[in-house]
N, C-alpha and C positions, 0 to 999 in steps of 0.2 A: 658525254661523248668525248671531254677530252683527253679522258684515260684512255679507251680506247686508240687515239689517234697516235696517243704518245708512243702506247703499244706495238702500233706497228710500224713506226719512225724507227722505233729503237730495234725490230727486228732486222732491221737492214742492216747493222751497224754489227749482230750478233756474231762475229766470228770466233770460238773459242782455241785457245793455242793448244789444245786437244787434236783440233783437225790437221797439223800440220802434220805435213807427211817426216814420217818418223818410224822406226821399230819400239811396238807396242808390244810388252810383255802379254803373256794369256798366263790366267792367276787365279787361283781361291781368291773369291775377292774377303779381305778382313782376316786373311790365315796367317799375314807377315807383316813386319813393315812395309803399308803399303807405298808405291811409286806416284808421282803427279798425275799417274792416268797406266789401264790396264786394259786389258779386255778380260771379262769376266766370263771363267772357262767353262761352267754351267749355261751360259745363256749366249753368248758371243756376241754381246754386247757391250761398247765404249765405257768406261768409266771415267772421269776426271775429278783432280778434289780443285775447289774454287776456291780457297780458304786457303791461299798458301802461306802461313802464317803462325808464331806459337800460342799457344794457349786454347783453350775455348774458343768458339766459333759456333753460333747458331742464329740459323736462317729462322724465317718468320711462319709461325703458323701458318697452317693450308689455307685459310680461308682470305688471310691476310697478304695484301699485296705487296712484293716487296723493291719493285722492280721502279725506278727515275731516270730517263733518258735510256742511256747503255751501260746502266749499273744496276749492280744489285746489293740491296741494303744488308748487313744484318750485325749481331750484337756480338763482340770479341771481349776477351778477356785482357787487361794489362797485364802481357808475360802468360805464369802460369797463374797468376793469381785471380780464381773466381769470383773474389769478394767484392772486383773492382771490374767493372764493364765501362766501355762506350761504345760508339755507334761507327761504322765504318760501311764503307763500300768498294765492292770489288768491279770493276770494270770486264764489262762480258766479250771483247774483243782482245783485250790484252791481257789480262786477269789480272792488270796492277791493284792494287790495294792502297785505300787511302784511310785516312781516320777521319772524321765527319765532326765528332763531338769532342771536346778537350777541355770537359769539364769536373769541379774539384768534388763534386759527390758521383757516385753511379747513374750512366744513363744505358736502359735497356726499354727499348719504345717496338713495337710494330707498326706504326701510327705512319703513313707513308704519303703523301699525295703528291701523285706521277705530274698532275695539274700545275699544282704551284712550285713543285719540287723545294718542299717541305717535308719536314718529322716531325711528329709532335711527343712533346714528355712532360709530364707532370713532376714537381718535388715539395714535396707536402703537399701545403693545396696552391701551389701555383704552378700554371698553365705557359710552357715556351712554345717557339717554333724555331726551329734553325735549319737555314737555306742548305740544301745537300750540296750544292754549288760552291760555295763560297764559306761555310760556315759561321753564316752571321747568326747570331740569337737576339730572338726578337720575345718580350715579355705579351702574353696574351689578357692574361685573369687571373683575380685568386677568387679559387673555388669558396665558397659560404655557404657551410655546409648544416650550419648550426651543431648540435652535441654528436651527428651522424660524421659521415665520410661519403668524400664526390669521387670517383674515378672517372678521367677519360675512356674510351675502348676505341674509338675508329672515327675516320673522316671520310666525308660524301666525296663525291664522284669530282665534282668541282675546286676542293679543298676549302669551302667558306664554313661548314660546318662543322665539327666535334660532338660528337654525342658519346654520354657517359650515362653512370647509375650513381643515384643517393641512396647510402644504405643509412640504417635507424645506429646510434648505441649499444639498443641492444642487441643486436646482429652483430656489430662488433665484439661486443664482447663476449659472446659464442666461440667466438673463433678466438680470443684469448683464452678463455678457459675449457678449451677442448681441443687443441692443437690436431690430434690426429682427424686426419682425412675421413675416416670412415665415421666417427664420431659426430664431426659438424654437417658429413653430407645426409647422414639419414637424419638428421635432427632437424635439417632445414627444410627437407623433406616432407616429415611430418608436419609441423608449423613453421611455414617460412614466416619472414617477415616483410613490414610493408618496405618497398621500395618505391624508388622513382626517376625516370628517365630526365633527362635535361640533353638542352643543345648548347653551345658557346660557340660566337659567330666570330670566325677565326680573326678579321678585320677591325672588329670593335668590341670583343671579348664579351659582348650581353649572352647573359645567363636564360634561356626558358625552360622552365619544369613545364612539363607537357603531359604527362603520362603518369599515372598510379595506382601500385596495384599492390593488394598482400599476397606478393608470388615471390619466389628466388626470379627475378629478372636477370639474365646475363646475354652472354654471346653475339653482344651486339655488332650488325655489320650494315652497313650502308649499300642501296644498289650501289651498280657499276653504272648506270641509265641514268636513274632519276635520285636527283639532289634530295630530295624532300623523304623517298620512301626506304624506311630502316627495318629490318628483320631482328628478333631479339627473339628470347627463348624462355619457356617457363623450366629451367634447371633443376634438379633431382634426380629420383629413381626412374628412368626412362619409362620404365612399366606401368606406371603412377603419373604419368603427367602427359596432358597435352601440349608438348613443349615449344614447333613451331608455329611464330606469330609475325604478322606484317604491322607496319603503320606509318599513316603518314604524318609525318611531324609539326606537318604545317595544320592539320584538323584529324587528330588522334583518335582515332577510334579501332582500336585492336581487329584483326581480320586473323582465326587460324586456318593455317592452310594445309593440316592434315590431321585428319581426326581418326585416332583408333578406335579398331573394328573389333577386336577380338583384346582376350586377357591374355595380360604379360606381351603386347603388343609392345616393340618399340621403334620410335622414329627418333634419330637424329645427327651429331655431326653437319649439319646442314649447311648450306652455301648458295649463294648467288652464281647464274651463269654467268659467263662473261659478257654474254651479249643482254644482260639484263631481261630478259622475260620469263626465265624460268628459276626454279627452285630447287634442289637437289638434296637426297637427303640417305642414308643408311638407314634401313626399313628391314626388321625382324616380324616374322608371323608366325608362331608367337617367339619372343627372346630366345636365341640359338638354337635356331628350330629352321625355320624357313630363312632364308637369306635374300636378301635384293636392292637393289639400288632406286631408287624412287624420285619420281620428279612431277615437279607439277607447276601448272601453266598459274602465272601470276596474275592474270586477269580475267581468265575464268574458271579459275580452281579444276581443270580437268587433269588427270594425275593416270600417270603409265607408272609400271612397275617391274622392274628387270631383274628376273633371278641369276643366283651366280650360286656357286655350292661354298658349304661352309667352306672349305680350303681354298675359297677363292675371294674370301672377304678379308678386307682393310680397316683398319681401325680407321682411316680418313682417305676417303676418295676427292678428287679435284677434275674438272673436264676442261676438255682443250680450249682455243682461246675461240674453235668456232664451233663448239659444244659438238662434236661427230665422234669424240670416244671420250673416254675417265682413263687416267691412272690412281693407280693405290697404293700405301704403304706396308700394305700386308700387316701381319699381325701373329703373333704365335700363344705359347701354351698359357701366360698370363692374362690373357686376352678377353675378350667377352665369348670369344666365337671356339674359343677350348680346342682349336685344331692341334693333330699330332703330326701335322706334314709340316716340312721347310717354309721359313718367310721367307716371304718375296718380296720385289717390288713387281705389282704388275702393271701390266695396260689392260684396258678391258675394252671390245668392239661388239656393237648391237647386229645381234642374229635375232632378229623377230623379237619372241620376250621375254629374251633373256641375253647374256653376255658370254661373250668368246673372250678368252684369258689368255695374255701369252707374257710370258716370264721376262723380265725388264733383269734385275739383279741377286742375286742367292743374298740372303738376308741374314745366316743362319750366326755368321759371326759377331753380328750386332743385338748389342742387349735392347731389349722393347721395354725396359723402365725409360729408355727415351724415344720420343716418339720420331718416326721419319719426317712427316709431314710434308707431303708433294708440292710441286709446284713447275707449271710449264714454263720454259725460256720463252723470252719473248718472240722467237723466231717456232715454236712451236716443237721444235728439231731436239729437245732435253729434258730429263725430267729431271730436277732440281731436289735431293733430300736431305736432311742429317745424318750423319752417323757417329758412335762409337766405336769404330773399328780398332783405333789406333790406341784406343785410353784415353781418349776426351775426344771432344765433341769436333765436327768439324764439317764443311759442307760440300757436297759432289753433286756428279750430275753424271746421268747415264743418257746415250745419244740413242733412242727410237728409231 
């Protein structure tokens, strides 16, 4: 609950220098160099970029929270050079811009807790934490992984916990001698290997392996509610696997909470509400075929299901912070969903069962080798994405 609370401390605080009364251009959005802020002449809607800054600039996946007090987290480039990252936060009232981390290897984390207003990052196998505040760094663990490899992925609702995956050798060395994408995913696929979940308890850095399974285990995310209960995924060909899974860390015992019905069924991208009771998830009947948004009740597995048509699906949907609509990042011709209409960014609103769509930002100028990945302001009032508008990467927000 104290994520929550922070959440709506820092809504108050959210004023963006967007709203100041000004002459705002009306503009293809992504057709020029764009301005600090536009209204976007397809939809007439606000744009602002938050990232006023050189180089790279990328905000945190959808599922990942990126938000500590009245700031928002994400990963910049030194200058133009890619090769070299660290951690920075922009301020959602003034949109000044700080650097967080100022450290001599690369640091690029999502690991965020609003709680203790911490980050977390791994380099090799050791385990930091540095205060968003003040940027102190604080040494957690080193990971003991034996001949495998340990990743962090997320921290619970409280910031006491870290939870990550042990992968085997030889799953490592898959991925060394198979480089390409398509190669290691249908191979892990067909036989993955054994994995295993662990927690490291932010405080006193104790290691628990909890959970093991011979699955691709990923996608790990912590509720928003409860400390104890983590969502993980069985990863693969979507078609082929029943991928979401619950558990609770403290007495593990796997719970899936959606089970396909039909072939070449798929479910996933999946997410936590924010008010912790429900599930969320992109649900094909069967793969780009039938289209819908899917949710379902975390403690009695009872599951609604929201159509929207193919040209109205997102490669990742996120719901508001009091679950009453979703926005999406659209998605175009590379996509799973093959549509030939313009990407958007949309919102989507429950009409009985199914979703009303209405166009947030023309998308068309932006390449979808990067992903948009949503995210509501803490004020509710924005929707936060990536783009390559400009020729790298960079982060905006359009006003709802």
């Amino acid at each position: 609950m104290k994520r929550t609370k922070n959440l709506i401390i820092c809504a108050l605080a959210f004023v963006p220098l967007g709203l100041k009364a000004q002459s705002v251009p009306v503009m293809e959005t992504g057709n020029n160099n764009m301005p600090n802020e536009w209204i976007d002449r397809d939809t007439g809607h606000k744009v602002i970029k938050l990232t006023r800054r050189a180089g790279d600039n990328t905000s945190f996946y959808f599922h990942n929270n990126p938000f500590v007090g009245n700031e928002m987290l994400f990963a910049g480039s030194t200058g133009y050079d890619t090769k070299d990252s660290q951690m920075y936060a922009v301020n959602l009232s003034s949109l000044d811009i700080r650097q967080i981390t100022h450290e001599s290897f690369p640091v690029r984390t999502e690991i965020a807790s609003a709680a203790t207003h911490e980050i977390f990052f791994q380099h090799g196998d050791s385990v930091f934490a540095t205060n968003t505040d003040t940027g102190q760094r604080r040494f957690i663990t080193r990971i003991e992984a034996g001949s495998g490899h340990g990743s962090i992925n997320c921290v619970n609702c409280d910031g006491t916990l870290l939870a990550g995956v042990f992968s085997t050798a030889e799953e490592d060395k898959l991925f060394r001698d198979y480089p390409a994408r398509n190669d290691w995913f249908n191979m892990l696929t067909d036989h993955p290997y054994e994995r295993t979940l662990f927690t490291i308890d932010t405080r006193t850095g104790k290691t628990n392996r909890f959970f093991t399974e011979v699955a691709w285990l990923n996608h790990l995310q912590f509720s928003p509610r409860d400390p104890h209960l983590l969502m993980f995924c069985h990863e693969g060909q979507w078609h082929r696997v029943d991928r979401i899974w619950n558990i609770d860390v403290t007495n593990p015992k796997a719970r899936l909470m959606h089970k396909r019905t039909m072939e070449n069924e798929i479910a996933g991208h999946e997410w936590f509400g924010a008010l912790g009771h429900k599930i969320y998830f992109d649900l094909q009947k069967p793969k780009s075929v039938n289209f819908f948004i899917g949710r379902v009740d975390i403690k009695t597995g009872d599951e609604q299901d929201f159509r929207i048509s193919r040209d109205e699906w997102s490669v990742h949907f996120t719901t508001s912070w009091d679950e009453s609509f979703i926005v999406g990042d659209g998605g175009n011709r590379i996509s799973v969903a093959n549509s030939d209409k313009d990407q958007w960014i949309f919102r989507y609103d429950y009409d009985g069962d199914h979703m009303k769509t209405t166009k947030l930002v023309n998308m068309k100028n932006h390449d979808y080798r990067l992903e948009p990945n949503v995210h509501f302001s803490p004020d509710g009032k924005w929707i936060i994405f990536r783009a390559n508008f400009e020729g790298h990467t960079d982060v905006y927000a359009v006003e709802l």
